[in-house]
Structures are given as structure tokens and as C-alpha cells.
PDBQT receptor file of N, H, CA, C and O in Angstrom, charges set to zero:
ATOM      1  N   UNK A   1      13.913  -6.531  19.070  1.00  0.00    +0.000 N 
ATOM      2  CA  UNK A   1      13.053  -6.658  17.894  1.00  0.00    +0.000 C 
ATOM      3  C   UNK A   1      11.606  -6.854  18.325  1.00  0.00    +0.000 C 
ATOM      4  O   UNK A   1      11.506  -7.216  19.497  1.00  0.00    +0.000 OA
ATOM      5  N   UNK A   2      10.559  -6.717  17.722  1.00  0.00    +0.000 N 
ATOM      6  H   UNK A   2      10.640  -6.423  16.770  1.00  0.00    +0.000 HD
ATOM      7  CA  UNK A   2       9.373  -7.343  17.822  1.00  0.00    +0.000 C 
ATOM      8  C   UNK A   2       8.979  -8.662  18.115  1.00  0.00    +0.000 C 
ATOM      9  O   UNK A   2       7.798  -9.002  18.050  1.00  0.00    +0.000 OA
ATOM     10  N   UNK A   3      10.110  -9.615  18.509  1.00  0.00    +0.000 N 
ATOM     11  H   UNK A   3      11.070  -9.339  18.561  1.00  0.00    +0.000 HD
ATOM     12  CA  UNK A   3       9.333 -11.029  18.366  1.00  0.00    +0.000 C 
ATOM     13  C   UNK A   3       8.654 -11.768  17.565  1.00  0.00    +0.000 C 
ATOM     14  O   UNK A   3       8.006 -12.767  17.879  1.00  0.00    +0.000 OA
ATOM     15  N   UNK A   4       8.715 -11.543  17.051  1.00  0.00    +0.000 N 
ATOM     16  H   UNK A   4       9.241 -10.732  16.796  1.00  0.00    +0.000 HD
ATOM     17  CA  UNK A   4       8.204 -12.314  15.229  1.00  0.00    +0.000 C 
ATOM     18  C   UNK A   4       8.685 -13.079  14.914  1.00  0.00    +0.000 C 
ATOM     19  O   UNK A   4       9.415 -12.788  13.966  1.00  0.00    +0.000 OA
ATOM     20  N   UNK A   5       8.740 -14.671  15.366  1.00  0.00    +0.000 N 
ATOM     21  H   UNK A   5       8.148 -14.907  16.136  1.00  0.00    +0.000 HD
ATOM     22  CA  UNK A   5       9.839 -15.590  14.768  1.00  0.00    +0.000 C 
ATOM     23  C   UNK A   5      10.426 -15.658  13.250  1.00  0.00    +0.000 C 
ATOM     24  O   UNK A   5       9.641 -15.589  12.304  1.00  0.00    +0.000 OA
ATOM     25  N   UNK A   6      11.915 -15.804  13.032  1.00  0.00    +0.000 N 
ATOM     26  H   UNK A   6      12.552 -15.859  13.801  1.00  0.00    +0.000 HD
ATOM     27  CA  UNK A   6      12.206 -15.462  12.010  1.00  0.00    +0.000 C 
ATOM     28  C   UNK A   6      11.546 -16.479  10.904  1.00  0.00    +0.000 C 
ATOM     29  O   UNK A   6      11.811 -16.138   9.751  1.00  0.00    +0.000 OA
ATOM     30  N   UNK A   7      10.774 -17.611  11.016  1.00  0.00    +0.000 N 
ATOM     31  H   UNK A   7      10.559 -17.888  11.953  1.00  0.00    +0.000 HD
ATOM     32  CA  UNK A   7      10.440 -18.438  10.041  1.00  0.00    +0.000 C 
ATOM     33  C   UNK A   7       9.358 -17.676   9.034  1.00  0.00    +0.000 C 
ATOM     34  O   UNK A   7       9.128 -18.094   7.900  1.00  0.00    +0.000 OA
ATOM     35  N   UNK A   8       8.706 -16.459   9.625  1.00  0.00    +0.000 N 
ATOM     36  H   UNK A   8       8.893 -16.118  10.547  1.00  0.00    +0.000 HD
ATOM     37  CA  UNK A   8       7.112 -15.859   9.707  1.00  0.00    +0.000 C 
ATOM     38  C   UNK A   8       8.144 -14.502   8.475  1.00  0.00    +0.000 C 
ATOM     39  O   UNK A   8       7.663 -13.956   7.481  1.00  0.00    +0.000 OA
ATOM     40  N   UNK A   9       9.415 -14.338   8.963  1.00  0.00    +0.000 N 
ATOM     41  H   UNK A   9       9.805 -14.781   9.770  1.00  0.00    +0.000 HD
ATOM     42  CA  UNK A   9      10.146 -13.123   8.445  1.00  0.00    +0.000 C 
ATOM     43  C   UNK A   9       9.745 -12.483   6.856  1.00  0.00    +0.000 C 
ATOM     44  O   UNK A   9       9.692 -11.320   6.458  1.00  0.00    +0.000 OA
ATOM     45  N   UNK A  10       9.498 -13.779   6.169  1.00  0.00    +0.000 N 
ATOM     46  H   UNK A  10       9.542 -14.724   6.492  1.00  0.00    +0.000 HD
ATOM     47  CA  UNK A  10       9.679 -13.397   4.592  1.00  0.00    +0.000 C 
ATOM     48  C   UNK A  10       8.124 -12.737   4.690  1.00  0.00    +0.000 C 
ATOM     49  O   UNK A  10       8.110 -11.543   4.391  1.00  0.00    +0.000 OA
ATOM     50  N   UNK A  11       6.668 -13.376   5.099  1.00  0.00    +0.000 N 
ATOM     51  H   UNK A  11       6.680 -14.345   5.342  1.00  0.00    +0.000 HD
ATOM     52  CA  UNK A  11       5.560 -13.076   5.338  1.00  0.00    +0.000 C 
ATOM     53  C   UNK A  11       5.540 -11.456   5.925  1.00  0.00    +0.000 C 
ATOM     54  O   UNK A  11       4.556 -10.803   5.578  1.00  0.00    +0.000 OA
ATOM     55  N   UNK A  12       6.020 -11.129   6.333  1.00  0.00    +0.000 N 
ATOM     56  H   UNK A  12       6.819 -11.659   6.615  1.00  0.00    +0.000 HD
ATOM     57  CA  UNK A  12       6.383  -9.554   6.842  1.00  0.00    +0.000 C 
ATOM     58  C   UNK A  12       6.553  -8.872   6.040  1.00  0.00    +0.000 C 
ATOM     59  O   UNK A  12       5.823  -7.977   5.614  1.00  0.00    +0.000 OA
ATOM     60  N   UNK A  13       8.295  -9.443   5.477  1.00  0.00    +0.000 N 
ATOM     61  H   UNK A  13       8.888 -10.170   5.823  1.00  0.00    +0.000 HD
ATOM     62  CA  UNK A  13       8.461  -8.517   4.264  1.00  0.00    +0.000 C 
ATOM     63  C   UNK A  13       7.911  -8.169   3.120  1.00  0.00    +0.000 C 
ATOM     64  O   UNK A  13       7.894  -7.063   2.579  1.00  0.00    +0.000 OA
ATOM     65  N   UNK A  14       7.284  -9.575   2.645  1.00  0.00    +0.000 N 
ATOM     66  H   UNK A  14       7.298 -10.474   3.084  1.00  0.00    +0.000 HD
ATOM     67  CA  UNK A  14       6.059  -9.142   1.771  1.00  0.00    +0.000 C 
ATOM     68  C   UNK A  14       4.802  -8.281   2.095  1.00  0.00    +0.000 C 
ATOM     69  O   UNK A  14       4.362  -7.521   1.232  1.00  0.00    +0.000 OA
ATOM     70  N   UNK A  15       4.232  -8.378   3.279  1.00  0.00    +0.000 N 
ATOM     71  H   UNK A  15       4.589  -8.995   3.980  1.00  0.00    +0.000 HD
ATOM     72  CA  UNK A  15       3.192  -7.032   3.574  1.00  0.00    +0.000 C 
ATOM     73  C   UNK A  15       3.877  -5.755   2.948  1.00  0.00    +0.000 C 
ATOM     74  O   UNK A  15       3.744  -5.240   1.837  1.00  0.00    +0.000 OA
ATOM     75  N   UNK A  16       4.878  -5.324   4.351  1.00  0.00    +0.000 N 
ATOM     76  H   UNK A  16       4.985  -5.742   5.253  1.00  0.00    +0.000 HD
ATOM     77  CA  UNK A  16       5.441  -4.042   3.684  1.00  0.00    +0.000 C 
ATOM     78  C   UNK A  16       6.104  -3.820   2.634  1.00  0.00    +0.000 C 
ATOM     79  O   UNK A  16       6.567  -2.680   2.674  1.00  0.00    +0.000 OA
ATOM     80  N   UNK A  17       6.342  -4.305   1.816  1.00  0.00    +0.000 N 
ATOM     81  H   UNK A  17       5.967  -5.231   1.783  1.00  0.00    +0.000 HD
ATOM     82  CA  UNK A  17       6.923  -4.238   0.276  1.00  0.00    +0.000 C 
ATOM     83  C   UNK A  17       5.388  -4.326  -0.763  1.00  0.00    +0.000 C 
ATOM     84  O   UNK A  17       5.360  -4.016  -1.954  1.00  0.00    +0.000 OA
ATOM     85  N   UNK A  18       4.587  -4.660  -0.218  1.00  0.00    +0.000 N 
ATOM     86  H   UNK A  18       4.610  -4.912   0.749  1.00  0.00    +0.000 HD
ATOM     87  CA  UNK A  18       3.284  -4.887  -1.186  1.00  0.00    +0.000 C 
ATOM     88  C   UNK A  18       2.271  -2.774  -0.825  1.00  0.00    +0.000 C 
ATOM     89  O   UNK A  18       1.635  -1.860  -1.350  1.00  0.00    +0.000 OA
ATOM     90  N   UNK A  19       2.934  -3.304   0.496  1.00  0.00    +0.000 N 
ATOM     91  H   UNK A  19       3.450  -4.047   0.922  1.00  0.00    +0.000 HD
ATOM     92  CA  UNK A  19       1.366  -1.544   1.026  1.00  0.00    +0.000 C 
ATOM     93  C   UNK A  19       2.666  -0.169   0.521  1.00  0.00    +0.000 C 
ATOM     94  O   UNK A  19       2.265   0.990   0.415  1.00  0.00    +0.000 OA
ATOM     95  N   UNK A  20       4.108  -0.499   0.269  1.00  0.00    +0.000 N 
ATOM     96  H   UNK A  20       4.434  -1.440   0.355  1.00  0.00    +0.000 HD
ATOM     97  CA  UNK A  20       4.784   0.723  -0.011  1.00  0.00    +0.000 C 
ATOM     98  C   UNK A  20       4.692   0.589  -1.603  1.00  0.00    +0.000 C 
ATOM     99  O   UNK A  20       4.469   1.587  -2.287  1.00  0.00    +0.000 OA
ATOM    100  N   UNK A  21       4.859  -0.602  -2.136  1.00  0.00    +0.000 N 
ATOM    101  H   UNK A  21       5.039  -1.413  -1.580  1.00  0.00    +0.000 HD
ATOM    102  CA  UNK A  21       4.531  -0.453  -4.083  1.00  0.00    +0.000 C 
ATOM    103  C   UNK A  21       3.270   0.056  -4.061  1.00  0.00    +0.000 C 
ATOM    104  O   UNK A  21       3.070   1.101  -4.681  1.00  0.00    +0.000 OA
ATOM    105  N   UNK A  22       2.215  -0.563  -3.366  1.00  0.00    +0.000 N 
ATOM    106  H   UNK A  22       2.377  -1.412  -2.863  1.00  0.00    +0.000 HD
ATOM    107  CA  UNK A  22       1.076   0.288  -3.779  1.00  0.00    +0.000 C 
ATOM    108  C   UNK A  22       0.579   1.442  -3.074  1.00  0.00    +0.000 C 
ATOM    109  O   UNK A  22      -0.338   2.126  -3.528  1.00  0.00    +0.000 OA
ATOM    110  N   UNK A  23       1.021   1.624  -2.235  1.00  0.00    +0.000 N 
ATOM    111  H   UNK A  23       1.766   1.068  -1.867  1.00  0.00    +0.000 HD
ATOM    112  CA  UNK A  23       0.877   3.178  -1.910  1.00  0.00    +0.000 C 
ATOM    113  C   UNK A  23       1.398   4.237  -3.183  1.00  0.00    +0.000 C 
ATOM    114  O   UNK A  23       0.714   4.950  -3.916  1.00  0.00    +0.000 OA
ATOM    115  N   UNK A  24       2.964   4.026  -3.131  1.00  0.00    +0.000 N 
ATOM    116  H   UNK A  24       3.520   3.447  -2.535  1.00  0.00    +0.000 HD
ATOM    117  CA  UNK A  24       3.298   5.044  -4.037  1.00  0.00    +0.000 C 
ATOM    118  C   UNK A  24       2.351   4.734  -5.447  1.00  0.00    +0.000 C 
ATOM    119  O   UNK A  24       1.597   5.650  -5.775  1.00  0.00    +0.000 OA
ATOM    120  N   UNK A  25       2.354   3.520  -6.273  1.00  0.00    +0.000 N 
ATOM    121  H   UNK A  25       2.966   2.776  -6.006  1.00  0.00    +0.000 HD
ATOM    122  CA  UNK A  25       1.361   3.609  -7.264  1.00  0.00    +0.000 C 
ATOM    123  C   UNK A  25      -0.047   4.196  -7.317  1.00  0.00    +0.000 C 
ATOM    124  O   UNK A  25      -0.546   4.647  -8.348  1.00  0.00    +0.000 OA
ATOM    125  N   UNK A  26      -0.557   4.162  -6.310  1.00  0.00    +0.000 N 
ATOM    126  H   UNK A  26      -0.152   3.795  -5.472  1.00  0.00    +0.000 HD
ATOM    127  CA  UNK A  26      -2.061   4.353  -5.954  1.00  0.00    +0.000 C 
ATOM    128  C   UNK A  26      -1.742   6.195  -5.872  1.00  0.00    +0.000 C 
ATOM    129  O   UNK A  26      -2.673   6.950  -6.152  1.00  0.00    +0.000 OA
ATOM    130  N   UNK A  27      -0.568   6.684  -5.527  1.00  0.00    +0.000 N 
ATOM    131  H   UNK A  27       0.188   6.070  -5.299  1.00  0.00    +0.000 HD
ATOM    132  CA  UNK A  27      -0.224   8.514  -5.006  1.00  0.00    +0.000 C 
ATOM    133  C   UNK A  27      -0.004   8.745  -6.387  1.00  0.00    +0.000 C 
ATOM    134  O   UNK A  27      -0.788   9.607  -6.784  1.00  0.00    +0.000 OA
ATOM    135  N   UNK A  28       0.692   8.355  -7.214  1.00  0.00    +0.000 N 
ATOM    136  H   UNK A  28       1.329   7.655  -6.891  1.00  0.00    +0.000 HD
ATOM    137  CA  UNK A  28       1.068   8.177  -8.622  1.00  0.00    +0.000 C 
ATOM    138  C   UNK A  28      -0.529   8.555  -9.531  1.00  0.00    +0.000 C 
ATOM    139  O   UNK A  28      -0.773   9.559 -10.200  1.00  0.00    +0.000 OA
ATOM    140  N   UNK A  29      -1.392   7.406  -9.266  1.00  0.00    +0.000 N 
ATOM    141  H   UNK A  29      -1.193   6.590  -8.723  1.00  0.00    +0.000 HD
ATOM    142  CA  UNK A  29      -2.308   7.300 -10.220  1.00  0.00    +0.000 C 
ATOM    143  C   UNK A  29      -3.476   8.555  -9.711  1.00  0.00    +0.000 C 
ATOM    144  O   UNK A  29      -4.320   8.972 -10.504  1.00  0.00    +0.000 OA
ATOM    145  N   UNK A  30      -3.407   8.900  -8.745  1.00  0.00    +0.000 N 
ATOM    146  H   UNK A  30      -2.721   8.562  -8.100  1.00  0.00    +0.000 HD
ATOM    147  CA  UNK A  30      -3.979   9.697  -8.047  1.00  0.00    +0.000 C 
ATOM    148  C   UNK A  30      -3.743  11.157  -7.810  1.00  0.00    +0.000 C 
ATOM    149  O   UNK A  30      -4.419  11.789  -6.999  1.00  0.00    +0.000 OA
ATOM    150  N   UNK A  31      -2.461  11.869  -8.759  1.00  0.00    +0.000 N 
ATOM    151  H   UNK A  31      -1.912  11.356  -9.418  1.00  0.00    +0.000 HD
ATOM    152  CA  UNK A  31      -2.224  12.669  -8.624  1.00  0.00    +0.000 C 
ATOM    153  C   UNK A  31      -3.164  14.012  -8.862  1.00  0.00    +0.000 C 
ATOM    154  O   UNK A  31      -3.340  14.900  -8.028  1.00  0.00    +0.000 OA
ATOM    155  N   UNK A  32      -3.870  13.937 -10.539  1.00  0.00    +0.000 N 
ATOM    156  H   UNK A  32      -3.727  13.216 -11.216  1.00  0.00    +0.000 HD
ATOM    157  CA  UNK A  32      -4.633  14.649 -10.683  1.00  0.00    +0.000 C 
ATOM    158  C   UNK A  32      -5.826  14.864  -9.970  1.00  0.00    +0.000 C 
ATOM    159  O   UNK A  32      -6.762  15.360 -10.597  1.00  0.00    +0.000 OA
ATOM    160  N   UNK A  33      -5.991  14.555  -8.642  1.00  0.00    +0.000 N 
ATOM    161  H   UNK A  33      -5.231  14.152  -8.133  1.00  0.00    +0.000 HD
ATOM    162  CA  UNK A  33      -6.915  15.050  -7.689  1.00  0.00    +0.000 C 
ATOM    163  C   UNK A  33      -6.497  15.708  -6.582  1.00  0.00    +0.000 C 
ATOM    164  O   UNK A  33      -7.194  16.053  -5.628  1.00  0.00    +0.000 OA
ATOM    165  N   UNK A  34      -5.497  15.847  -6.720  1.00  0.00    +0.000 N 
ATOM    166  H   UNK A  34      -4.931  15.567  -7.495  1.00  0.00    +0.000 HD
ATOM    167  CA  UNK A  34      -4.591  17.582  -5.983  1.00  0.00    +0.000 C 
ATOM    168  C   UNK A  34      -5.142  18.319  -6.180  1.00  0.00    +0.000 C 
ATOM    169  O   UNK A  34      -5.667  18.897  -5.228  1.00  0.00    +0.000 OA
ATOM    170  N   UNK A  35      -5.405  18.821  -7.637  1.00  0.00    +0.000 N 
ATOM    171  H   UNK A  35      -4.978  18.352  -8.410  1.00  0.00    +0.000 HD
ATOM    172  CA  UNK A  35      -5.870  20.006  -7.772  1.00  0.00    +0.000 C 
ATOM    173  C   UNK A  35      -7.370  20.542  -7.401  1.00  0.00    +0.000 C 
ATOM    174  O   UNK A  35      -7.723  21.716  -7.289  1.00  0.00    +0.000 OA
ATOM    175  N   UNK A  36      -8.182  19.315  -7.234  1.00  0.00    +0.000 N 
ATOM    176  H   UNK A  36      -7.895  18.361  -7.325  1.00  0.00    +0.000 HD
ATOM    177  CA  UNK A  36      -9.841  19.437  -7.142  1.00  0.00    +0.000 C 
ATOM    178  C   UNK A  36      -9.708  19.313  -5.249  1.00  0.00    +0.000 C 
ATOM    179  O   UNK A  36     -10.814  19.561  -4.768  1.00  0.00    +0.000 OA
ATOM    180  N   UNK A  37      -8.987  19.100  -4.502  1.00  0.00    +0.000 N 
ATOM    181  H   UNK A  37      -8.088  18.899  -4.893  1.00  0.00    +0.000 HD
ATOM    182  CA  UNK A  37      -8.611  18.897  -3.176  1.00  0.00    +0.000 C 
ATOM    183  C   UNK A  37      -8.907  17.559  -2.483  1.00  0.00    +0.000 C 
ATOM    184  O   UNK A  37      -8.624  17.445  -1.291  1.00  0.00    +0.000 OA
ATOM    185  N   UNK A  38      -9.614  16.257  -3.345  1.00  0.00    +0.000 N 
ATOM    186  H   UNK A  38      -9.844  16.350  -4.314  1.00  0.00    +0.000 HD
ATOM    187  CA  UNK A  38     -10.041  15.326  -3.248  1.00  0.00    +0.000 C 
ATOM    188  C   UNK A  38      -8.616  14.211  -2.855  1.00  0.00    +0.000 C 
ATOM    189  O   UNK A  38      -8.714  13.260  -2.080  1.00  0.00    +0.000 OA
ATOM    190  N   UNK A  39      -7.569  14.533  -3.458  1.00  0.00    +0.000 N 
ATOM    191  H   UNK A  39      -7.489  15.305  -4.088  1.00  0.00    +0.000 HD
ATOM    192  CA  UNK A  39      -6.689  13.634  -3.040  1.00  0.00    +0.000 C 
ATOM    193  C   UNK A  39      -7.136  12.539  -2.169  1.00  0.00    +0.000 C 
ATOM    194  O   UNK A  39      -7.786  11.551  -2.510  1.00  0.00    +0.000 OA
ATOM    195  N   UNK A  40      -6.600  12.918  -0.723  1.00  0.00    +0.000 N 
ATOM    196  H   UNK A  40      -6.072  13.721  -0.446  1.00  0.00    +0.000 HD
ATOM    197  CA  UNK A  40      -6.489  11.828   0.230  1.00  0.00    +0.000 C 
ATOM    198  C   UNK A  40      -7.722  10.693   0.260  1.00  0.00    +0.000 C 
ATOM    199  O   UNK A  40      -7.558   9.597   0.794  1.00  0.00    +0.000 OA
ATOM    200  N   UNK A  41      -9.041  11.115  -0.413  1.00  0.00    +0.000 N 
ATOM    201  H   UNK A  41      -9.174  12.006  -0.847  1.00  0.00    +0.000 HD
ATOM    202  CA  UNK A  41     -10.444  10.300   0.066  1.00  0.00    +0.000 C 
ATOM    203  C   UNK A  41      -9.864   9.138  -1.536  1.00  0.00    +0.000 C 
ATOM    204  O   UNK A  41     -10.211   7.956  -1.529  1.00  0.00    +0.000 OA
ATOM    205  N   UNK A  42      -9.079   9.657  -2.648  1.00  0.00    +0.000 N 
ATOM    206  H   UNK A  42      -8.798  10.616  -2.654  1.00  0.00    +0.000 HD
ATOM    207  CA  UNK A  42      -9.362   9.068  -3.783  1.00  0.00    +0.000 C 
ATOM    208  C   UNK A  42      -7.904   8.179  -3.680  1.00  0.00    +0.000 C 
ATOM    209  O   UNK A  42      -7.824   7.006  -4.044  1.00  0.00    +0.000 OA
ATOM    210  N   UNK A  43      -6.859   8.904  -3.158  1.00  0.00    +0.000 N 
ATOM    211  H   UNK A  43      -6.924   9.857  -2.862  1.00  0.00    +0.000 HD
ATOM    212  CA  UNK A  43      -5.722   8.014  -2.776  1.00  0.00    +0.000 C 
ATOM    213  C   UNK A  43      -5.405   6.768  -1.875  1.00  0.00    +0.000 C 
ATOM    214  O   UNK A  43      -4.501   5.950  -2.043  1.00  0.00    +0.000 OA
ATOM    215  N   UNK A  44      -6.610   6.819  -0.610  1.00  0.00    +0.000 N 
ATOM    216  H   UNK A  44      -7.345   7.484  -0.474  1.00  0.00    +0.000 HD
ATOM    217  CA  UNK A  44      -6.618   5.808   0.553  1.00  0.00    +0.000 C 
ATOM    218  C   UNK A  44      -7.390   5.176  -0.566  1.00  0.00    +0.000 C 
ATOM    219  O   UNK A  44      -6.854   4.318  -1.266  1.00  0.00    +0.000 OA
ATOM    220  N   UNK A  45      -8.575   5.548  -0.756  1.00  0.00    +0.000 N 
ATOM    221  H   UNK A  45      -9.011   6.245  -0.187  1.00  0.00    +0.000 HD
ATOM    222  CA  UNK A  45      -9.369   4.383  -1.070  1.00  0.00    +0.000 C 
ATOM    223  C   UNK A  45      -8.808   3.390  -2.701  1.00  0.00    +0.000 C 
ATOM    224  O   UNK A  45      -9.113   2.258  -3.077  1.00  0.00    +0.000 OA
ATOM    225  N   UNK A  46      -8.130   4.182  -3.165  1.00  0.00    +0.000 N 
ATOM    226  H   UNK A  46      -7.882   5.101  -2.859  1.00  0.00    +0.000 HD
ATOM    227  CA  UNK A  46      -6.784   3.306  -4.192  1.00  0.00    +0.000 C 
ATOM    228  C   UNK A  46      -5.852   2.617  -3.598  1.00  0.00    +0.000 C 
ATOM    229  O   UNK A  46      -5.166   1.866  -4.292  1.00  0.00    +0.000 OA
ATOM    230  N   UNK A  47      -5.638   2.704  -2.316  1.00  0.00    +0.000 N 
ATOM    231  H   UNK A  47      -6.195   3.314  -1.752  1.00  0.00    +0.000 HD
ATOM    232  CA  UNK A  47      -4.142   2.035  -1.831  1.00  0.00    +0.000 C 
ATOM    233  C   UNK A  47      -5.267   1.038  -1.448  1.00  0.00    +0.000 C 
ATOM    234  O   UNK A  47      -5.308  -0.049  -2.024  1.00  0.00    +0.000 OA
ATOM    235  N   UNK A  48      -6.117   1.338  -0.565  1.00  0.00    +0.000 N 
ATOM    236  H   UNK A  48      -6.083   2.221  -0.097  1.00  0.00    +0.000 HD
ATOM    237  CA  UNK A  48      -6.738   0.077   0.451  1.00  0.00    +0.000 C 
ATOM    238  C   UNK A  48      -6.738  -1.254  -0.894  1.00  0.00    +0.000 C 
ATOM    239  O   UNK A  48      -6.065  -2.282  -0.975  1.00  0.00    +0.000 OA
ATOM    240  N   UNK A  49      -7.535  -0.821  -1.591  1.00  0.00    +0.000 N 
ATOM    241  H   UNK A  49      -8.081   0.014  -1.525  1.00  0.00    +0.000 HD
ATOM    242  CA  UNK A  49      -7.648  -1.589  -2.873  1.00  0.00    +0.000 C 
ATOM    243  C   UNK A  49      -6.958  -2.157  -3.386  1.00  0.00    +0.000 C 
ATOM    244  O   UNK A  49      -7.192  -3.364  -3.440  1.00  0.00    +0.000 OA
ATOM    245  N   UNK A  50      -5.835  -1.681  -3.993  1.00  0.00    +0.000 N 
ATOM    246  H   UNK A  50      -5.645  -0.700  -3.950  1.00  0.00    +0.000 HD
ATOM    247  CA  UNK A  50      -4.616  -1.847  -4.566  1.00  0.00    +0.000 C 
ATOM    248  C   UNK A  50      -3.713  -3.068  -3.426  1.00  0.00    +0.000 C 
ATOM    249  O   UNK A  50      -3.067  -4.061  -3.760  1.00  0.00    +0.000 OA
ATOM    250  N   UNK A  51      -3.966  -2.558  -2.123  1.00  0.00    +0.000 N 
ATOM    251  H   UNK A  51      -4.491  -1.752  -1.852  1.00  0.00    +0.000 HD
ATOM    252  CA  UNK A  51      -2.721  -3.104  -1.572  1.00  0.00    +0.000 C 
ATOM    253  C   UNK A  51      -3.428  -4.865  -1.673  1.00  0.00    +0.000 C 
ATOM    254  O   UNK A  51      -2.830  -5.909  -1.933  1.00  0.00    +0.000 OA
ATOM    255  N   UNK A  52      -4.676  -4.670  -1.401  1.00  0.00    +0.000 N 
ATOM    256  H   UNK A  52      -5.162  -3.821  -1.189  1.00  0.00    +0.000 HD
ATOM    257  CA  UNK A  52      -5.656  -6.089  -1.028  1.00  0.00    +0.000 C 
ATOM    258  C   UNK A  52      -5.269  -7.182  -1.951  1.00  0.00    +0.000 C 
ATOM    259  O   UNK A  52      -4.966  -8.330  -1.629  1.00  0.00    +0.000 OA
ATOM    260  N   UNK A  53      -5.327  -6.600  -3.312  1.00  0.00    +0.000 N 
ATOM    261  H   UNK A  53      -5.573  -5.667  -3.573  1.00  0.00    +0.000 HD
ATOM    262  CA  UNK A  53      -5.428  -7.099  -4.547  1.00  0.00    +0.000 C 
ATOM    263  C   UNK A  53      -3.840  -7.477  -4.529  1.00  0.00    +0.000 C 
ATOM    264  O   UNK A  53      -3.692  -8.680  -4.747  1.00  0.00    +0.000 OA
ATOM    265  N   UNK A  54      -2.803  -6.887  -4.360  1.00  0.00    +0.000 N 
ATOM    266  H   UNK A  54      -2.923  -5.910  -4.183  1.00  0.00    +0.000 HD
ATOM    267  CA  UNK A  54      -1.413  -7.514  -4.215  1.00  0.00    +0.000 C 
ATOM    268  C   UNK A  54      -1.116  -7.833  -3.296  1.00  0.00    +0.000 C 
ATOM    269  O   UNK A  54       0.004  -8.305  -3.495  1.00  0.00    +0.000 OA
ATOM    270  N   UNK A  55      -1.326  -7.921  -2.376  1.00  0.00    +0.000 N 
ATOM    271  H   UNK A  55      -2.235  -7.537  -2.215  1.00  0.00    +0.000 HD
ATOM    272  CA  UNK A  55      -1.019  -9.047  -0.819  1.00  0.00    +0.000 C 
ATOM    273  C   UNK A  55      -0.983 -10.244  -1.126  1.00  0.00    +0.000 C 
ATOM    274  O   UNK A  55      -0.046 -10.856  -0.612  1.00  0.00    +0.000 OA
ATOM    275  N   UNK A  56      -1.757 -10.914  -1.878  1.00  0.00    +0.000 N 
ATOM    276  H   UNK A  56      -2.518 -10.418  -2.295  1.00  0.00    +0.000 HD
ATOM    277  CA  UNK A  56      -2.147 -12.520  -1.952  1.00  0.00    +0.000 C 
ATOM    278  C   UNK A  56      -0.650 -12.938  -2.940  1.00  0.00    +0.000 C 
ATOM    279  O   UNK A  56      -0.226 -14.075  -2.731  1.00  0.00    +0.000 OA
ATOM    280  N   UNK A  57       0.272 -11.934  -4.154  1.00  0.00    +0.000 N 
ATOM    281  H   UNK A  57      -0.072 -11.011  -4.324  1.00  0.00    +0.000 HD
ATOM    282  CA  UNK A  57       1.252 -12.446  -4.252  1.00  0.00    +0.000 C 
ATOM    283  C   UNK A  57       2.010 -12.259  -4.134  1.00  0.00    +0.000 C 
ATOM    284  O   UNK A  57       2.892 -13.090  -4.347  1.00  0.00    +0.000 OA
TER     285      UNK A  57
């Protein structure tokens, strides 16, 4: 494993359960910029955001 003592474990799982809800929400809300080719600049900068703002619960 990584070494991560298991006390730290739940703190983990909440990162990645917070950056995969808001990823897909942020790809979700972001769809209609497929078509203009803007996607990825309007999707990162929704996740970065998004994820910041739900990390803390």
C-alpha cells in the first residue's frame, strides 16, 4: 500500500470522493462548451473550483 496510516484513511477517502463528485458535476455543467471547443479550459477551471469549495465537507 502507500503507507498512509490507517487513522488518516477516512481523510483520503474524502479527497477522492469530493475531486470524482465534482469532476463529473463540473463535465456535466460544462457540457455545452464541446461544441465552441472551449471545454477543457471551462471544465478544469469548474472542477478546480468546485472541488475547493467541497473538500472542507
Amino acid at each position: 500500500m502507500l503507507g498512509i496510516p490507517r487513522s488518516y484513511a477516512h481523510f483520503i477517502f474524502d479527497i477522492i470522493q469530493s475531486g470524482l463528485t465534482s469532476c463529473i458535476a463540473a463535465a456535466i455543467a460544462c457540457y455545452p462548451f464541446l461544441a465552441s471547443g472551449s471545454f477543457l479550459r471551462h471544465w478544469l477551471s469548474a472542477w478546480l473550483i468546485s472541488w475547493v469549495m467541497m473538500l472542507p465537507g
